[in-house]
N, C-alpha and C positions, 0 to 999 in steps of 0.2 A: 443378620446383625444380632449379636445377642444382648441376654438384660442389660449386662454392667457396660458393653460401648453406650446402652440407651444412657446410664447413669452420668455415664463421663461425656457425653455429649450436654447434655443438659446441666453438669456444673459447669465443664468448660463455658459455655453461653452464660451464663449467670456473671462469672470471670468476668470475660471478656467487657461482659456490660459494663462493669464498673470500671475497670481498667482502661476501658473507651474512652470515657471521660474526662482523663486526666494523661492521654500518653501524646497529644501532639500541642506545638506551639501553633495557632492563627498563622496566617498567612500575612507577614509584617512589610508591605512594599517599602522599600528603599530605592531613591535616586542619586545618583552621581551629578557634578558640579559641572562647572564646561569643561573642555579640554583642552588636555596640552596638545603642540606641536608632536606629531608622533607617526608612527611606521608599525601595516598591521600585516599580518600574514592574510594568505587569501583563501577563499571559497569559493572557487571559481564555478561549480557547477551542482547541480541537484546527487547528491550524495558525494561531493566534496571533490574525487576524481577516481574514475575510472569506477563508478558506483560504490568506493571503497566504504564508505562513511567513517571512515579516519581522520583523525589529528595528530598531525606530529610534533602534539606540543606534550609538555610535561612537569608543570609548575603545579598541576592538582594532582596528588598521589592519594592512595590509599591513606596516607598517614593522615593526609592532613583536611581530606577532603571535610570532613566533619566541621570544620570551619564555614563553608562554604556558604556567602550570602547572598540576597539580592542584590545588585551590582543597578541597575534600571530595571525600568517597563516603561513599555509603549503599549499604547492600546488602538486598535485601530476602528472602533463603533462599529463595525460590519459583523449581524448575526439575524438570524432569519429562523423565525420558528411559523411553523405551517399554520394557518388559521390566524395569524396576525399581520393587519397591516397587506401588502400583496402580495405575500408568500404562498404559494404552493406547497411549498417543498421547503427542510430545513436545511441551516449552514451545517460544517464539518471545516473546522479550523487545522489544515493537513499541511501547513505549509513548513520549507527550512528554508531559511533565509540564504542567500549568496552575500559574498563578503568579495569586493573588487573596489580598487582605486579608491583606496580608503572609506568606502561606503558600504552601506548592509542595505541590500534590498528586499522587499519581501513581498509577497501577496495576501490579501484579504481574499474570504471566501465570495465577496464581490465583484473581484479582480481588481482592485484597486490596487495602484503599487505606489512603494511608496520607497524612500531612501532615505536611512537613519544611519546616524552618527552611532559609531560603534561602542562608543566607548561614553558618552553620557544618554543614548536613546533618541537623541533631540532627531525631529523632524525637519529633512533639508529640503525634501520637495513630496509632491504626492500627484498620482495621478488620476480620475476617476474615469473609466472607458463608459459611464452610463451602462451598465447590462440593461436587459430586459428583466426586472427581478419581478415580475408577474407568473413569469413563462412557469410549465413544469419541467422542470429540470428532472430529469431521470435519475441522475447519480446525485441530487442536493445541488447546493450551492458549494464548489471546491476547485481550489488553488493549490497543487503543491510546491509549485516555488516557479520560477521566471527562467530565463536564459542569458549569457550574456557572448557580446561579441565586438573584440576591437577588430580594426585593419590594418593591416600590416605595417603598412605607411600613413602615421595620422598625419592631416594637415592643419591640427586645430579649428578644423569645422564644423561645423553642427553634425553630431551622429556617427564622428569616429567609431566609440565607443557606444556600445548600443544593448537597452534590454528589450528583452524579446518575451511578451508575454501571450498564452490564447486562452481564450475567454470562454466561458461558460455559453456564451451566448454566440459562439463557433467564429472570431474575429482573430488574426493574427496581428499583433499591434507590435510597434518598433518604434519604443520612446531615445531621447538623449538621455544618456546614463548621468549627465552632468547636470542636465537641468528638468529632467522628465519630460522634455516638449515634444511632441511624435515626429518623426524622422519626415519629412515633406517628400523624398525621393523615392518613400520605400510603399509601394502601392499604389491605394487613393488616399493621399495623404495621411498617410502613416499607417492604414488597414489595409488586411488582405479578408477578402469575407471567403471564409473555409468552407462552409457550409453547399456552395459553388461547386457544382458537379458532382455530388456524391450521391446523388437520387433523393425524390419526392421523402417531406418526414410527412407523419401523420399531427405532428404536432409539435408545437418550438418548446424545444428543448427534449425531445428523442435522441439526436444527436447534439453532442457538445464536446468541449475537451477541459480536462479533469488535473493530467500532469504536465508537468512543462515543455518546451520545446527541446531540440537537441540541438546545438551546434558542431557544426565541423569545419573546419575552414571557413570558405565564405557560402556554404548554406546553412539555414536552418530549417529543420526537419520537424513535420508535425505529425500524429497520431491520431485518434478521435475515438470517442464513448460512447456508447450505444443502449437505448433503452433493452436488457434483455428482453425474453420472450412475450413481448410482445404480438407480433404477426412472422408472417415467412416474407422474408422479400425486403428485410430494412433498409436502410441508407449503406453504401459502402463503407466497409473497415479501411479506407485504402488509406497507403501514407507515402505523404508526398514531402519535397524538398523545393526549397523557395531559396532564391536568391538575396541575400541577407541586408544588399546594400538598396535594390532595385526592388525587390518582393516577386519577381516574375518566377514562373513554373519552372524549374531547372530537371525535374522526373518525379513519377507517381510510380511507386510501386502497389500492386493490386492483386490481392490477397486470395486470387481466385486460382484456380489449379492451371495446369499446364493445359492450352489447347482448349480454355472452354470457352464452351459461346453460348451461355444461360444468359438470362436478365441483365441486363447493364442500364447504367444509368444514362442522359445524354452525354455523360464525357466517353462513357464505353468505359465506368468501371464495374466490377459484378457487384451484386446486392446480394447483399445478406452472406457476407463473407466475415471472416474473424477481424477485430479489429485490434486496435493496440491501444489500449486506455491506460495503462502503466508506462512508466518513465522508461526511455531508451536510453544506451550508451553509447559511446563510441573508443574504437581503437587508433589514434591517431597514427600509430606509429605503421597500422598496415593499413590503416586508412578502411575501414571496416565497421560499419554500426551494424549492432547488435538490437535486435527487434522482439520482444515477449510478447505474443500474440494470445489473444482468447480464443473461445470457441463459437463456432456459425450458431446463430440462431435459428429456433430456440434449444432452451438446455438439455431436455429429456427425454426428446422426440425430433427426432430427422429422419427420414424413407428411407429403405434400401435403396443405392443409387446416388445418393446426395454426396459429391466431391465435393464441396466446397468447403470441407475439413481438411483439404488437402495442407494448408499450411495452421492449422488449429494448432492450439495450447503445446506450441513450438518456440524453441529460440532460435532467429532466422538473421543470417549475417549475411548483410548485403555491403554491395561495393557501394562507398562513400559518396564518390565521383558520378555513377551511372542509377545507380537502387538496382540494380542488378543481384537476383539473390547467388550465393556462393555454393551455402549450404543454409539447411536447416535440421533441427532436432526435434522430434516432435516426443514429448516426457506424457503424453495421453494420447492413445490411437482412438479417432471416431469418439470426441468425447460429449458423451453421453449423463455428465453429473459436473458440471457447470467446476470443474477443475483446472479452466484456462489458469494462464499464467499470469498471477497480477504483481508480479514485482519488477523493480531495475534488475538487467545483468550485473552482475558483480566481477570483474577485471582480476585479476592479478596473476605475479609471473611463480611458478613451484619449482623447487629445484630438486631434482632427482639423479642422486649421482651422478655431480658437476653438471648435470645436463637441463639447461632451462628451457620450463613446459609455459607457455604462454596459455592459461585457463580460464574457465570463466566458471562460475558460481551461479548457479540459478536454485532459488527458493521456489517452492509452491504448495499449493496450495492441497497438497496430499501431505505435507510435510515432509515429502524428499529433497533431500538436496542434488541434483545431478552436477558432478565437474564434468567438464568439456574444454574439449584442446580447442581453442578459440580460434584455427588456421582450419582445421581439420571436421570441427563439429563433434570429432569419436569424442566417446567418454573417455576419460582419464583412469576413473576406479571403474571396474566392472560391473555391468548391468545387466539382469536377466531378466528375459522375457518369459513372464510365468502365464499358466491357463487363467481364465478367469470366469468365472460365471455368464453364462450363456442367458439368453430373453425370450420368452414366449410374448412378447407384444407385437400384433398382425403389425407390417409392413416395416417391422426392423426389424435391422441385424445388426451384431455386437463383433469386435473385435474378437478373435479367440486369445491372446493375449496381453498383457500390458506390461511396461518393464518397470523392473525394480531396482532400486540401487542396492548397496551393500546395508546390513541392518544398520552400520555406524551412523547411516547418513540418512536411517529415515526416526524424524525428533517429533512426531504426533502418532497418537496413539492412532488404531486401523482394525479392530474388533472390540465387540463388546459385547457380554451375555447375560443374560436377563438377572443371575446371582452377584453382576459387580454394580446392579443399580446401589445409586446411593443417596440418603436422606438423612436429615436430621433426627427422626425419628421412626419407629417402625410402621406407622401407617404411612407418612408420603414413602418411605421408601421401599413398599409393597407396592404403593399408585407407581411408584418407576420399575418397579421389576415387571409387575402386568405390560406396561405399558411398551416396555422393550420387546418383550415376548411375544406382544402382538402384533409387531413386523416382521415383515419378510426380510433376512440380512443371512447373506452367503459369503456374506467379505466389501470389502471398502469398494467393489466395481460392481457389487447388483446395478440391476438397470430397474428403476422404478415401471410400475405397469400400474392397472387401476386400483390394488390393494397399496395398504400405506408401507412404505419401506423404508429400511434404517442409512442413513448416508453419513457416516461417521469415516474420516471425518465427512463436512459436509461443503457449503456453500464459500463457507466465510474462511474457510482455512481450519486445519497447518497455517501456512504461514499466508498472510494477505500482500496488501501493496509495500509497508516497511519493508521488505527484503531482511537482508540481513548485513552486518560489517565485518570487518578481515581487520586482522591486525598481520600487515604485508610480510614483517620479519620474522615473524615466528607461525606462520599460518596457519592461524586459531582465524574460526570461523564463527562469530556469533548470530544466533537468531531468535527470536520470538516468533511460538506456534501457542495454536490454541488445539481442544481438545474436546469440543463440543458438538453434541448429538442430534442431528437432524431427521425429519420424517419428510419424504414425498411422495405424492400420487399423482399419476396422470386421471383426467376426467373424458368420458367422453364428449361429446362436442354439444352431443346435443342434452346433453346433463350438464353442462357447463353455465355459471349462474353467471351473469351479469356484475360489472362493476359495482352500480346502484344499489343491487340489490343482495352485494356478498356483505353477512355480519360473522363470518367464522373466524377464526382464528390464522396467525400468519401472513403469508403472500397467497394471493393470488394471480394466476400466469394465464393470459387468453390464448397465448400460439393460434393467434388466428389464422388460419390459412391452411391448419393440419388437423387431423381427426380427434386430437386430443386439446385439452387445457391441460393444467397442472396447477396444485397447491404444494405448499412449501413451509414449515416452521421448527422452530426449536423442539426436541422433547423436553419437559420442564415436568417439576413434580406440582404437588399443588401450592406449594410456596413459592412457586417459579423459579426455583431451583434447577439447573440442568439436572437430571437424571445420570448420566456418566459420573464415575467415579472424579475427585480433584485429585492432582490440579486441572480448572478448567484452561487455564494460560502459566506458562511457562517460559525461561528463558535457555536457553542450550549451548554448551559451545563445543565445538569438535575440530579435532588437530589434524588438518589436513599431512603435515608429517609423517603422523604415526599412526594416522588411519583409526584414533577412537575418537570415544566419546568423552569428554574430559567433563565434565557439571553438568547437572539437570538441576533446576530448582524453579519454586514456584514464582512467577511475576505477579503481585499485587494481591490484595485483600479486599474482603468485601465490606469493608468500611461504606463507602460511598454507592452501593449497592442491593444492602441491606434493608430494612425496615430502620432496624439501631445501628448506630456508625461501629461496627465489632473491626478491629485491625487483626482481622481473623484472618491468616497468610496462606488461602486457599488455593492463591492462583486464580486470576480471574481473566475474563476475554480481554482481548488488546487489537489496537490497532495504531499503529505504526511504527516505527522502526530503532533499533539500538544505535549507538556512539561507540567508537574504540578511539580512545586516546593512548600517546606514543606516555604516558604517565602509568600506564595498569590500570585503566579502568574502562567499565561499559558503561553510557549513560542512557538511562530508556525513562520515555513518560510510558505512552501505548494503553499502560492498565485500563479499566475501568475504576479508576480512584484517581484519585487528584492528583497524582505525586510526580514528581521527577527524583529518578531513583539512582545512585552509583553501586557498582557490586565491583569487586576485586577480581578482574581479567583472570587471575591463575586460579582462584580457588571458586570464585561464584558467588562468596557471601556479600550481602547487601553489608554498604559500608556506611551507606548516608541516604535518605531521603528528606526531598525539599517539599512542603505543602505547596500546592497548585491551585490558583483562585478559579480554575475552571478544569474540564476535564484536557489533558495531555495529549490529546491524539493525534499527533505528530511526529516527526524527528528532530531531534537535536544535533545543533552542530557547534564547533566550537574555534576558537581564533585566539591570536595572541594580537598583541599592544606594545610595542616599543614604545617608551617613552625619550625625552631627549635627554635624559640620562644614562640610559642604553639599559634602564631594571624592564623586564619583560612582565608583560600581566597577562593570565590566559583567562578567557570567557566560555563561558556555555552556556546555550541559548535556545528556549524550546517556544513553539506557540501552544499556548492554553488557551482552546477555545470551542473545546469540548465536540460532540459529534451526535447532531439530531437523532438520529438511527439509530446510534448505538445506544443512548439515554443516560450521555454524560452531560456534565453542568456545560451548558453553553458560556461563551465568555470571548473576548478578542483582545487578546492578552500574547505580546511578546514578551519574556522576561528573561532578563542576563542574566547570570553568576558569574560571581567572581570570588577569589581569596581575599578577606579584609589587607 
């Protein structure tokens, strides 16, 4: 870096500082009155339908969005910081609310559900399933949103209509959508305990479930969360289907290869297989869920000989009707750097001279997007299988290659060299150039061994559990990725320190049960600055069409992240997901800054941000309001309620927008 960037860094900052001061309004809550008689569109399921996270509404434009106010809030008191009270473990406010039979339902990171009025916030019922909030929960305390399910033929009985939530604390619950009262017919009164056959945890809250259930017809289908590495041998990944009205076993699909007969639990499922902590979809029309699976534990160490990668960090389409798989895809062979898949499928139909391709979209967490013929599994656009860096670690072996998509479709960066460290000034930004230097990095697939190695991207994404949204007519593809540099090392076993007695830096990983641990953390300069060049988060969209890249630009500032609030537009880490509205626009919280943010679908530029009383780390979805005048009102709706882990402002905050 030379003198004068030195100088222009250091007025910039000086800027900024003062400029900080004076360039946003407070956070102004506003509520609505009661309401009228009126008619809403719906949001029937966890990214709105068919994973799209689309609206087809269009009363907020680019013109006009700069108007846009608070409309309500709801708050729901549910947040959990560790060391207080009988926390373990903190909250992560992930939830999108559903929008059915005039009602918005949503989750607290408690599991509390609750049913609000759409259009003034007002509370019509709430349920609390009591969790266990002592337990240590692995993934925190997290809700990403509920299920919902009528039957064919109501009889105006208790539990026609039905929401379907699972708990943190491994419970499948089936309340009345009408009055919250749990379903009498569907289990033991109203529960199904999930935890039930998957093998011995080492401790409550290893396994738990994180995103919401799937319906399809009359099952609902569940998935489950797994403390990573841990030990070898955890609770099953398996995912099973329940009968919606009754809660009886209807098939388990079990995530172990073909033909094995390793470890089982007493139901006879395998242990320590990949499980599915991300939200599933389904294709009603060929009657087909669609399954994003992780990788076997643990992440950076499995023997030569271990199958039970056999359905790993795949999208796996099984028969609705049986769990029967059809095919699967697997976007990581043998994966070795904790690159499972943590997002929903994404649906939609392409059309290719006159000829419609029924595809599916999957994000991850390498920042590839792969399409796939959603009948077939093939890819859509071409994928090569390139060489990749081989392992000298005794008792593995590595895949000789991995596939890649076309460059259009990979939106996070995947090499780094010691000359693009980057800092604010010329000493941290020598401490990142040393510091890159002195990893071992062959490419984004080295396999860590006992020296520290570069994993860029790393853990947390490219892209994480948000996924990404389609805007269906014109198939523009949006997503948020991050761009953040990681180091890890395996330890040997017997160098391996103890929980009690680790003060280093990062995670630490016990993989009990195999010759190594493992450590795990950010590179960061000494201002705890990532070391990779910005943006470290971004937003992207790309034209499935025409096969580019249509915008790159940065998501978020480090306002809220800073020492000084600087609305310095660096692009910062994000976690969760974009909005595409049938209006021209994307709406995202995700940042690590308070905001909920709109940028203009065709060009990229941010057109409006809303200040956020808590950190955003959610998706947004949005709804229209007939009134009985037949003038239409559309909402957009995010939870603010920030994300322990990540070290946003915690908070339990739904809030509406709307146009004055």
């Amino acid at each position: 870096m030379t003198i004068q960037r030195n100088l222009l860094m250091f007025f910039l900052f000086i800027s900024l500082l003062i400029v900080s001061s004076c360039g946003d309004k407070p956070f102004e809550p506003r509520f609505a009155g009661n309401a009228e008689p009126r008619e809403t569109s719906q949001w029937p399921e966890y990214g709105g339908g068919q994973g799209q996270r689309y609206a087809a509404a269009g009363e907020i434009t680019p013109q006009n969005v700069r108007d846009l106010k608070v409309a309500w809030i709801y708050r729901t008191g549910d947040i959990a910081e560790p060391g207080k009270g009988p926390f373990k473990t903190g909250s992560a406010f992930e939830n999108t609310p559903l929008l059915m039979d005039g009602k918005m339902f949503i989750c607290s990171p408690f599991n509390r559900v609750v049913a609000l009025d759409p259009v003034s916030g007002a509370e019509i019922w709430n349920f609390d399933p009591e969790i266990d909030k002592s337990a240590n929960y692995s993934n925190q305390f997290v809700c990403r949103g509920v299920a919902y399910h009528a039957r064919e033929a109501e009889s105006g009985a208790l539990c026609d209509r039905t929401i379907f939530t699972a708990t943190n604390d491994t419970q499948l619950i089936a309340l009345d959508a009408e009055t919250g009262a749990p379903c009498p017919g569907f289990g033991d009164a109203g529960r199904v305990a999930l935890a039930k056959g998957v093998g011995e945890t080492r401790w409550k809250g290893e396994y738990q479930h994180t995103s919401p259930p799937l319906v399809i017809g009359d099952l609902v289908i569940v998935g489950g969360s797994l403390g990573d590495n841990a030990r070898r041998q955890p609770p099953s990944g398996v995912v099973r289907a329940y009968d919606a009205q009754s809660g009886a076993l209807k098939w388990a699909f079990d995530l172990a290869p073909p033909d094995y007969d390793g470890p089982a639990s007493d139901a006879g499922y395998a242990l320590g297989t990949p499980n599915v902590w991300a939200p599933m979809v389904a294709d009603l029309e060929r009657g087909l869920v669609f399954i994003p699976t992780g990788n076997p534990s643990p992440d950076y160490y499995r023997e030569t000989g271990n199958r039970l990668d056999y359905y790993g960090s795949s999208v796996v389409a099984l028969e609705a009707a049986t769990g029967k798989s059809v095919w699967h895809y697997q976007t990581v062979h043998h994966d070795l750097w904790d690159f499972d898949i943590p997002a929903q499928p994404t649906l939609l139909d392409l059309e290719r001279d006159g000829v419609r391709i029924p595809a599916l979209v999957q994000a991850t967490k390498m920042g590839f997007l792969f399409v796939l013929n959603r009948e077939t599994g093939a890819p859509v656009f071409p994928v090569e299988e390139r060489p990749v860096p081989q392992v000298d670690v005794p008792g593995l072996q590595v895949s000789p290659t991995q596939p890649f998509p076309q460059e259009w479709l990979q939106l996070s960066a995947t090499d780094l060299k010691p000359e693009e460290a980057w800092g604010i000034t010329f000493w941290d930004e020598g401490k990142c150039r040393q510091a890159i230097k002195d990893l071992r990095f062959d490419g984004m697939y080295t396999v860590a061994n006992e020296k520290w190695t570069l994993m860029y991207p790393g853990n947390a994404g490219g892209s994480n559990w948000g996924g990404v949204a389609v805007d269906p007519e014109d198939e523009i593809v949006i997503a948020n990725v991050m761009n953040l540099p990681w180091r890890v090392r395996l330890i040997p076993r017997e160098e391996m320190p103890s929980r009690g007695s680790y003060d280093g830096h990062g995670e630490l990983m016990q993989m009990e049960g195999y010759p190594y641990g493992g450590q795990r953390e950010l590179v960061m300069s000494p201002f705890g600055i990532p070391c990779a060049p910005p943006p470290w988060g971004k937003l992207v969209a790309v034209n499935l069409k025409t096969g580019e890249k249509l915008w790159d630009v940065p998501l978020g500032t480090i306002r809220d992240v800073a020492p000084v609030p600087l609305n310095w537009k660096l692009g910062v880490p994000n976690l969760g997901g974009p909005l595409v509205t049938a209006g021209g626009l994307v709406f995202i919280g995700a940042a690590a800054d308070n905001y909920l943010r709109a940028f203009d679908l065709k060009t990229g530029k941010e057109v409006w941000k809303g200040r956020l009383p808590a950190g955003g780390q959610a998706t947004p979805m949005s709804y229209v309001v007939t009134g009985p005048n037949g003038r239409e009102k559309q909402y957009v709706v995010i939870a603010a309620g920030g994300h322990q882990r990540a070290g946003t402002k915690l908070g339990d905050y739904i809030i509406a927008y709307a146009l004055p």
